[in-house]
Z-matrix of the N, CA and C atoms (Angstrom, degrees):
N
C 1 1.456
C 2 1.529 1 110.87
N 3 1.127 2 119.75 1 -44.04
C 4 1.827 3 126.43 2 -173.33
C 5 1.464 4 99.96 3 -69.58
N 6 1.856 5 123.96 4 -30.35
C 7 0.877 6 118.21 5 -160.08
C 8 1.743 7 121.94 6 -75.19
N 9 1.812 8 87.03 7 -48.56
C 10 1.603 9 103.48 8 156.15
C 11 1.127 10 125.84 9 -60.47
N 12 1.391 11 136.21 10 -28.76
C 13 1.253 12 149.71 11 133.36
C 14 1.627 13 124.23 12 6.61
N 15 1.472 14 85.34 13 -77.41
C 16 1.749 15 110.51 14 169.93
C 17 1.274 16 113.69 15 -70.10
N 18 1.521 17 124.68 16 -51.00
C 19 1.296 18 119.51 17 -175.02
C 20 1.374 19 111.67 18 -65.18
N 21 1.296 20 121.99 19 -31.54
C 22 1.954 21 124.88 20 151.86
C 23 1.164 22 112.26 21 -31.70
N 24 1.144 23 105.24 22 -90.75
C 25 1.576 24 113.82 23 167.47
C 26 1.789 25 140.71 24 -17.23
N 27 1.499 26 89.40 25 -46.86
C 28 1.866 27 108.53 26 162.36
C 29 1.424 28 113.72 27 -63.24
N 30 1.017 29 120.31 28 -65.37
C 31 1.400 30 147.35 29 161.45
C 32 1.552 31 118.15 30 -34.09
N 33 1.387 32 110.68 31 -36.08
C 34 1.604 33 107.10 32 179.86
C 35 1.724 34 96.25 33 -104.91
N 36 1.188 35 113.86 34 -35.01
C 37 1.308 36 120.98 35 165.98
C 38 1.663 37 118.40 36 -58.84
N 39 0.999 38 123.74 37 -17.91
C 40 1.677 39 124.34 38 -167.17
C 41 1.726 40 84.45 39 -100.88
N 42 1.259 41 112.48 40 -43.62
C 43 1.764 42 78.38 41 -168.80
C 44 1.243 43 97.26 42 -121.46
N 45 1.606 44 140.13 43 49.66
C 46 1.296 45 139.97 44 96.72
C 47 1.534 46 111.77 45 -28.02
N 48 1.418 47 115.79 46 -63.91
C 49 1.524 48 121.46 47 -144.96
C 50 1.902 49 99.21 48 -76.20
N 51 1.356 50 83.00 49 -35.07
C 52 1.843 51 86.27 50 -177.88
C 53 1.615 52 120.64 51 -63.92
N 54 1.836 53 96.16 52 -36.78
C 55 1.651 54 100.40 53 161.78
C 56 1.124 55 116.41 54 -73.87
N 57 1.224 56 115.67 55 -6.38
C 58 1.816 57 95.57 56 -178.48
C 59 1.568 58 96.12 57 -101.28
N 60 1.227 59 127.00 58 -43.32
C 61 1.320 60 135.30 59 162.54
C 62 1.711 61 97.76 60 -15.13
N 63 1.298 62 100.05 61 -84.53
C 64 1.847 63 120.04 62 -168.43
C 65 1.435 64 102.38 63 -54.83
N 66 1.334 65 147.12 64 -65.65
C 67 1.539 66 136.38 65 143.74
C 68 1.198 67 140.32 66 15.49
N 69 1.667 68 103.28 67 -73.45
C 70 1.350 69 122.04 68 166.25
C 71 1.494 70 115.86 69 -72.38
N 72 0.949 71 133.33 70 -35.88
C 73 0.963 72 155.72 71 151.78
C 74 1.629 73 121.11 72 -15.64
N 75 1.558 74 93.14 73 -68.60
C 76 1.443 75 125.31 74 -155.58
C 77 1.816 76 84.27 75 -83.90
N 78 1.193 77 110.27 76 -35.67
C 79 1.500 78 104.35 77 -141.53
C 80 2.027 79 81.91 78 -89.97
N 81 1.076 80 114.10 79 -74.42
C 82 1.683 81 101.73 80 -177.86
C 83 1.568 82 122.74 81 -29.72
N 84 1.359 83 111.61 82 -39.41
C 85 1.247 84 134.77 83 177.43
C 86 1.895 85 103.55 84 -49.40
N 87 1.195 86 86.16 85 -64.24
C 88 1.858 87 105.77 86 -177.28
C 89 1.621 88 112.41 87 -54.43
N 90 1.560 89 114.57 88 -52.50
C 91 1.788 90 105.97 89 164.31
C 92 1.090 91 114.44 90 -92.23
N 93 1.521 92 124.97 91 23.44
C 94 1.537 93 99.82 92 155.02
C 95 1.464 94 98.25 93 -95.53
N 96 1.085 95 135.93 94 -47.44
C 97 1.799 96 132.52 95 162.70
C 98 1.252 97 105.80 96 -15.56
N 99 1.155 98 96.60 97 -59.59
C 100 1.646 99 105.53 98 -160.14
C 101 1.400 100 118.29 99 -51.89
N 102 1.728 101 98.02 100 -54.99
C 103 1.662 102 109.00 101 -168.33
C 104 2.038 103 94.34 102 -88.50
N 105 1.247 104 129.48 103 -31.31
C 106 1.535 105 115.90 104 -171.67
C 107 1.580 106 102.53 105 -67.26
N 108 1.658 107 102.31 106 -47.86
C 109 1.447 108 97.94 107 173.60
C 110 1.008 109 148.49 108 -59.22
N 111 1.286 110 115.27 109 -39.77
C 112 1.413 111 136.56 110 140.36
C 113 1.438 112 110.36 111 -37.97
N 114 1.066 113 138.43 112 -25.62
C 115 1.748 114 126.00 113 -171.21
C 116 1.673 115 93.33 114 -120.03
N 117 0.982 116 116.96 115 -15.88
C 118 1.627 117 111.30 116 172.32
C 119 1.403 118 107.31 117 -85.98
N 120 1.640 119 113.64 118 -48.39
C 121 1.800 120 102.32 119 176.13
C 122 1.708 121 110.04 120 -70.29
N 123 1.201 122 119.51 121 1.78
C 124 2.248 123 113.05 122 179.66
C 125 1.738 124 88.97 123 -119.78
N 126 1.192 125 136.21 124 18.59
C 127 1.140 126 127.65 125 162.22
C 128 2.204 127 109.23 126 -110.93
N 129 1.851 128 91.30 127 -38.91
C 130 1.660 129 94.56 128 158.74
C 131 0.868 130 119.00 129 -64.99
N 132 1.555 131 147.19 130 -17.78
C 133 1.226 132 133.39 131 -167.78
C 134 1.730 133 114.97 132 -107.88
N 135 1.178 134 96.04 133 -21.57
C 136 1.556 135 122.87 134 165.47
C 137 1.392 136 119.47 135 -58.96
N 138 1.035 137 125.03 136 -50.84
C 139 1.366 138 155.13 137 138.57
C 140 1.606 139 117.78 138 -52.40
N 141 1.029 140 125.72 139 -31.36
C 142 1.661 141 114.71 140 151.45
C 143 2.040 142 89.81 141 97.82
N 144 1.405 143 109.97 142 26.19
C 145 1.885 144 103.03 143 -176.80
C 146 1.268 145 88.72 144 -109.80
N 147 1.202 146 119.39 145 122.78
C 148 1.849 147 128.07 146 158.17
C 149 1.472 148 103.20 147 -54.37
N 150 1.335 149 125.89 148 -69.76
C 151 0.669 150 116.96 149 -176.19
C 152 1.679 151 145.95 150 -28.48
N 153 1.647 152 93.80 151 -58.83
C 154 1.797 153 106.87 152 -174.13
C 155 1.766 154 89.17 153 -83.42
N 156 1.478 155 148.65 154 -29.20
C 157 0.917 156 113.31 155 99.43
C 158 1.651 157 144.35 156 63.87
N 159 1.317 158 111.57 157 -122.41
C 160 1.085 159 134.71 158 171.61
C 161 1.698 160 106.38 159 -60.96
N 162 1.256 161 125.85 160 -45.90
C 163 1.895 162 140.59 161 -149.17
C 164 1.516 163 74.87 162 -88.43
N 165 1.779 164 127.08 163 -42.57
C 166 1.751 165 88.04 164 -168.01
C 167 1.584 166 104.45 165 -98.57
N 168 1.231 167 129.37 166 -0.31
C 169 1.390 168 132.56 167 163.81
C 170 1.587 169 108.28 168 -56.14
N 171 1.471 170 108.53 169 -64.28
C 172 1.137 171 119.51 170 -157.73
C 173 2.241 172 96.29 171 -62.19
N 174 0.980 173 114.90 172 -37.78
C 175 1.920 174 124.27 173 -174.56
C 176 0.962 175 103.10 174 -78.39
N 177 1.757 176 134.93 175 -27.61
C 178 1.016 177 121.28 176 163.54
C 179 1.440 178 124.97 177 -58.02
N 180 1.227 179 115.30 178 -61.29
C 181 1.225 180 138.51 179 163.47
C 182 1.609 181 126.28 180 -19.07
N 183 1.333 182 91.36 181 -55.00
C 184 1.903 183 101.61 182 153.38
C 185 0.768 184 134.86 183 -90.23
N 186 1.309 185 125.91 184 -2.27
C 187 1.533 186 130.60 185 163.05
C 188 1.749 187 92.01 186 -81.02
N 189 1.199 188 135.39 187 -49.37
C 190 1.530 189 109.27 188 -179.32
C 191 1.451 190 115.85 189 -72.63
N 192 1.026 191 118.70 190 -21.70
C 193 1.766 192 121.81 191 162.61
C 194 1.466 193 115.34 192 -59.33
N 195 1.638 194 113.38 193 -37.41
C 196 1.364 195 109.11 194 167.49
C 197 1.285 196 130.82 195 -93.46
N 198 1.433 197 110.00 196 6.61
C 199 1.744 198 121.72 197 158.60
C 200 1.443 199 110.15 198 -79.97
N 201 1.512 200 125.74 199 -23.07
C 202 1.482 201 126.43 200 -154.19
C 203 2.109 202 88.86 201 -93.37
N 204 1.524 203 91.44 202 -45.28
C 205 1.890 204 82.94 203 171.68
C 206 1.188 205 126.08 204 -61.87
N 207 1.613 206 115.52 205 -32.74
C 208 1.613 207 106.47 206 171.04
C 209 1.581 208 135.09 207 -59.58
N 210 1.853 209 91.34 208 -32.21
C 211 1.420 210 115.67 209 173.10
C 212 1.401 211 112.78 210 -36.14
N 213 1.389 212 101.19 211 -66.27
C 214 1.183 213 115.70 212 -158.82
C 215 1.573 214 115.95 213 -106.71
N 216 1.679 215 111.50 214 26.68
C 217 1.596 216 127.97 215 159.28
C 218 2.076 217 99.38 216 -102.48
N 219 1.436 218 98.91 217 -28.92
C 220 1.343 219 87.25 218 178.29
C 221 1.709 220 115.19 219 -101.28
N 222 1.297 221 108.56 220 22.16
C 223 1.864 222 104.34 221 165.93
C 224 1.430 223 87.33 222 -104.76
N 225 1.722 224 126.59 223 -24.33
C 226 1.627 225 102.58 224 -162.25
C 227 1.934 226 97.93 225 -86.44
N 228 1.318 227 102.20 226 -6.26
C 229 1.587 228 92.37 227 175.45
C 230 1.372 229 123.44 228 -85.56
N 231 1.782 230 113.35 229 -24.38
C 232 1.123 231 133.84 230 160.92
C 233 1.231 232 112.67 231 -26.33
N 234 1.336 233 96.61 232 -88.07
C 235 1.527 234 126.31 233 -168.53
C 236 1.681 235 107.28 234 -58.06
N 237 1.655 236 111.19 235 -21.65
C 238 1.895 237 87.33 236 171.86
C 239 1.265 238 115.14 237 -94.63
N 240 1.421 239 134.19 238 -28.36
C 241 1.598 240 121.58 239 160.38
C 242 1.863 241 81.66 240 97.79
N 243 1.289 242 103.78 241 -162.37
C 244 1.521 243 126.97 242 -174.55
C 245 1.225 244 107.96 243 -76.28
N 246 1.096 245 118.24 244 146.21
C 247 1.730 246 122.42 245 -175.04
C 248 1.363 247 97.69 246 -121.11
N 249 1.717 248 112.68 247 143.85
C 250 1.591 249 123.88 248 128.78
C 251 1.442 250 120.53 249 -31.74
N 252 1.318 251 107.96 250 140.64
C 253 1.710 252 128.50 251 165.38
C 254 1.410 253 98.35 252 -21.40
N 255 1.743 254 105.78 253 -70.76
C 256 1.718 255 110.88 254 -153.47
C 257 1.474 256 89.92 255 -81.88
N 258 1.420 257 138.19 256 -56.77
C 259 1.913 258 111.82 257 163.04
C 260 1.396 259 117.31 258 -8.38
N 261 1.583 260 102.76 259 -74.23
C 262 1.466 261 111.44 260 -162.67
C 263 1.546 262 117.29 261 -65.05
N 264 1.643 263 113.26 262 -17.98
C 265 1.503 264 114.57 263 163.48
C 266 1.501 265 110.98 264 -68.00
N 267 1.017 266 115.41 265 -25.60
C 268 1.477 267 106.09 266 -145.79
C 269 1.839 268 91.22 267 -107.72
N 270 1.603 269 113.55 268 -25.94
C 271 1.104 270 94.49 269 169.48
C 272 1.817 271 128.34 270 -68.78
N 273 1.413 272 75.67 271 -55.36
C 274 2.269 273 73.91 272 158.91
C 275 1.030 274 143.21 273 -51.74
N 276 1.532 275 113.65 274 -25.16
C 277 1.101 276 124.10 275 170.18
C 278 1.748 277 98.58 276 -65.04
N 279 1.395 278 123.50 277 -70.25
C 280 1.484 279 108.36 278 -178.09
C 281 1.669 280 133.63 279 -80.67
N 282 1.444 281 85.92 280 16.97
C 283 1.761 282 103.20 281 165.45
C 284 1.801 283 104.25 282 -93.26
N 285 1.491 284 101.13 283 -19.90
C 286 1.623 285 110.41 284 -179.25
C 287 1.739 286 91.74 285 -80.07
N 288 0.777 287 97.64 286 -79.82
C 289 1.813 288 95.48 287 179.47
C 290 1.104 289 134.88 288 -35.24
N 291 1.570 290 122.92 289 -36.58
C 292 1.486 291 115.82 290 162.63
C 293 1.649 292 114.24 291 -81.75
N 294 1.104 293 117.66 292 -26.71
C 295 1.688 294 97.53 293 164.99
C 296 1.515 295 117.86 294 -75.08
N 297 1.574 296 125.95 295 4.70
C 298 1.455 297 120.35 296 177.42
C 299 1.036 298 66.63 297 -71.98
N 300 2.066 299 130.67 298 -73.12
C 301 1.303 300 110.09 299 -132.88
C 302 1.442 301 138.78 300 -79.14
N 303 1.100 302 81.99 301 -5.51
C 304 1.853 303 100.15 302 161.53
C 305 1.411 304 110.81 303 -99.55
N 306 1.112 305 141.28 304 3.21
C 307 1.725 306 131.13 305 131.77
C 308 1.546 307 101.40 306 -42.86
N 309 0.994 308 121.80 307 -64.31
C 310 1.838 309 133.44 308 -166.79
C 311 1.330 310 97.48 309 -38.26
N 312 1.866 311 105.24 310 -78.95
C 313 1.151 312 124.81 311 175.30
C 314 1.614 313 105.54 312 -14.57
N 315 1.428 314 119.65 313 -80.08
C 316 1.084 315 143.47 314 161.37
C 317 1.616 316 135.74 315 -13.47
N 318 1.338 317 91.95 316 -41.37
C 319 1.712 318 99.73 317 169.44
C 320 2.025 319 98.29 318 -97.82
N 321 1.265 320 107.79 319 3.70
C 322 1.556 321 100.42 320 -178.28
C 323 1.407 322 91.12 321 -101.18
N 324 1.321 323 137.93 322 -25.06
C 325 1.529 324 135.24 323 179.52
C 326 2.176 325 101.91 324 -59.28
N 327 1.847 326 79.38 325 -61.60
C 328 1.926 327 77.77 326 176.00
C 329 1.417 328 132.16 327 -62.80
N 330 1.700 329 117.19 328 -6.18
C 331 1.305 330 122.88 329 -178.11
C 332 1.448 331 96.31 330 -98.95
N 333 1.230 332 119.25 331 -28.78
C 334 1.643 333 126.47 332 175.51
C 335 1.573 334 100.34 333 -55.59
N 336 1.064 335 106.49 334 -64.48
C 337 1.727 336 124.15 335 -156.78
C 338 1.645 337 98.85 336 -64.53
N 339 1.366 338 131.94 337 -30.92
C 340 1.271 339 153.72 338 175.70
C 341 1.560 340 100.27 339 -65.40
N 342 0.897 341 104.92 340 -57.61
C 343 2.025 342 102.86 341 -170.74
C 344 1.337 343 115.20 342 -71.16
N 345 1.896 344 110.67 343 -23.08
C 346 1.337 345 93.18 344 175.96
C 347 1.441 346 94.38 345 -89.96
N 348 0.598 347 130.26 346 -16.69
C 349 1.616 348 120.05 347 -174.14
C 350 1.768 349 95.03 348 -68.63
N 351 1.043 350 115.91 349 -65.41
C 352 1.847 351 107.66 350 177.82
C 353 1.716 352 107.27 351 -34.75
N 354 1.019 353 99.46 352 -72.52
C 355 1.606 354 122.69 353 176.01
C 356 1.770 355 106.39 354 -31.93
N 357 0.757 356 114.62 355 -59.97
C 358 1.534 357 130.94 356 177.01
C 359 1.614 358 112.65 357 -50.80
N 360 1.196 359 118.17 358 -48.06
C 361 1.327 360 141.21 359 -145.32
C 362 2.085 361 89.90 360 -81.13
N 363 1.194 362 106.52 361 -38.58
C 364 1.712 363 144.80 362 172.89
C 365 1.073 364 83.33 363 -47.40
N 366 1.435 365 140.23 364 -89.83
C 367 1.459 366 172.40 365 -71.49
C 368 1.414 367 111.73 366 6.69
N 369 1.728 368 94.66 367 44.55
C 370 1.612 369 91.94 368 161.91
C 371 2.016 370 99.70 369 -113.28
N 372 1.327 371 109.44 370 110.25
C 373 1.136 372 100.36 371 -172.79
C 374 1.811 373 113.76 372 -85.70
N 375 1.601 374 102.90 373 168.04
C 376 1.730 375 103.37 374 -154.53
C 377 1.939 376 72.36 375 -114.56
N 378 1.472 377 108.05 376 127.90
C 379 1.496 378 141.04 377 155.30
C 380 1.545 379 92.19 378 43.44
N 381 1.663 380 106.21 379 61.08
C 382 1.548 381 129.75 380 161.63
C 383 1.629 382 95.55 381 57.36
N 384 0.963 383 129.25 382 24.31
C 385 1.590 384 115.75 383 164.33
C 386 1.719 385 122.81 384 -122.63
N 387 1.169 386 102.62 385 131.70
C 388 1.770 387 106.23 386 -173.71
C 389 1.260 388 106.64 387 -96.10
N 390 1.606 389 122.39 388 -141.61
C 391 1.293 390 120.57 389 -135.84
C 392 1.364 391 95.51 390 -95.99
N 393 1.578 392 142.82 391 -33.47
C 394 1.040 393 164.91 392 -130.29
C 395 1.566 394 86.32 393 -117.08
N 396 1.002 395 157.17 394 -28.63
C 397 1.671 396 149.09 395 130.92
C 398 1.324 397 104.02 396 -44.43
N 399 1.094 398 102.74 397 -79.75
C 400 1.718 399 107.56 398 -164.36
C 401 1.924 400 110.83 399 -51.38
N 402 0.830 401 132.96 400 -24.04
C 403 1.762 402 128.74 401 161.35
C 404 1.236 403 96.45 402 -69.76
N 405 1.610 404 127.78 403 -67.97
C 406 1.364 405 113.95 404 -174.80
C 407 1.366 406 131.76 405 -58.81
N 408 1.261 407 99.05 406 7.98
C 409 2.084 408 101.29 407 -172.00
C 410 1.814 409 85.25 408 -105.31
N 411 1.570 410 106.69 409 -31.19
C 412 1.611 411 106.42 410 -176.62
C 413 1.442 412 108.61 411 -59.93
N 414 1.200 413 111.96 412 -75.00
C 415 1.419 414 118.50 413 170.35
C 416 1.618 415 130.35 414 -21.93
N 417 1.434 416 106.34 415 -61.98
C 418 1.232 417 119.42 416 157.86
C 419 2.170 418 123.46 417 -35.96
N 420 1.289 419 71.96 418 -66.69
C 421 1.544 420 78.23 419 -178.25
C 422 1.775 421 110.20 420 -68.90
N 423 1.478 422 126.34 421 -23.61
C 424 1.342 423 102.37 422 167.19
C 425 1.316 424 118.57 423 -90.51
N 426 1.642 425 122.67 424 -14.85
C 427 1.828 426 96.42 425 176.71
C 428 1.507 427 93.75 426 -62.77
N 429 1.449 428 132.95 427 -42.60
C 430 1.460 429 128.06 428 -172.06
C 431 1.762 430 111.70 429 -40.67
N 432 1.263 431 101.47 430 -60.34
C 433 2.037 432 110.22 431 -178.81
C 434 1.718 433 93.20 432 -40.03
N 435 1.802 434 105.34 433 -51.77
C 436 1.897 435 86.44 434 -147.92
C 437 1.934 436 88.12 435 -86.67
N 438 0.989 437 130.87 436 3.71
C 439 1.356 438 116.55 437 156.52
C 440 1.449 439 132.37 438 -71.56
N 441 1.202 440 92.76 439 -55.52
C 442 1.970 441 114.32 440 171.64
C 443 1.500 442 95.64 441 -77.93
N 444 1.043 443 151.89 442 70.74
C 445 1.834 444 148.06 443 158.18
C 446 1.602 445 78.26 444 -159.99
N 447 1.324 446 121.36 445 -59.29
C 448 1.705 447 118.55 446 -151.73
C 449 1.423 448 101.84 447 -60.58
N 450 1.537 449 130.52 448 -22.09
C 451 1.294 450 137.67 449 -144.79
C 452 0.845 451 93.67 450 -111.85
N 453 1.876 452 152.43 451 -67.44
C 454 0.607 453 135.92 452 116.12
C 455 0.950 454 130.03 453 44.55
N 456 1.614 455 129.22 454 -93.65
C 457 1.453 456 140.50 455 -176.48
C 458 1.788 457 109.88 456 -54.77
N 459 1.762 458 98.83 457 -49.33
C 460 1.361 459 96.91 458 178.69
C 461 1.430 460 122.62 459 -44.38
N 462 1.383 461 108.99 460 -21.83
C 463 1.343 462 128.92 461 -157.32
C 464 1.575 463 105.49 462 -89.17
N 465 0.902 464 102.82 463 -54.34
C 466 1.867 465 106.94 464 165.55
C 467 1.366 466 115.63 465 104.75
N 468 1.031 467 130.84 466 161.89
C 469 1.766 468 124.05 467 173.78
C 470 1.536 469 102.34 468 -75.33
N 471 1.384 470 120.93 469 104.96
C 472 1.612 471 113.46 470 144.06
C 473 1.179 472 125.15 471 -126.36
């Protein structure tokens, strides 16, 4: 009984820490986008550069996209309270699985952010965005990879 006990406990405790990990995470991550980008795209435009510009439009932009995911990772944690052992397996297990699949996601943001930048470089730009998108979609998408892989890992194969 003490034993399952503890292993409850590990288990509801291990991906507590990983959501709060990913949270905190997510959430500093999200107003610094917010506020650098925001003062880099009204300082590009001030300055008359599309470009720098574009890099704090485009970071802003995901920093409020990545406030709207935290939102709504912290009503679904709300609302489940403490879990059972086999809950708490089964939730990590598919808290393990959707950050593989947004690793993927993730390396498709940096191959995204990569082509317009090729594309750009042309000055044929890919779906009206130049180079100053395409770094910021790069950027974006790799703190995301080494967040969603690191979490992940903490998480372990089960």
């Amino acid at each position: 009984m003490c034993v399952s006990l503890t292993i409850e406990r590990m288990s509801n405790q291990q991906l507590v820490e990983v959501e709060r990990t990913l949270t905190t995470a997510l959430v500093n991550w999200s107003v610094a986008s917010i506020v650098m980008g925001t003062s880099i795209a009204l300082t590009g435009k001030r300055r008359g550069h599309k470009q720098i510009t574009a890099f704090g439009r485009q970071t802003a932009a995901w920093g409020v996209v990545d406030v709207v995911i935290v939102g709504v990772g912290l009503i679904s944690q709300k609302r489940r309270g403490t879990l059972s052992e086999d809950a708490a397996q089964s939730q990590i297990r598919k808290l393990r699985k959707l950050l593989l699949i947004n690793a993927a996601a993730d390396v498709g943001y940096i191959a995204g952010g990569i082509a317009i930048l090729g594309r750009s470089r042309g000055k044929k730009s890919l779906f009206r965005m130049g180079p100053g998108d395409g770094l910021a979609i790069v950027i974006q998408g790799a703190f995301l990879l080494v967040l969603d892989v690191s979490q992940a890992q903490r998480l372990g194969s089960r």
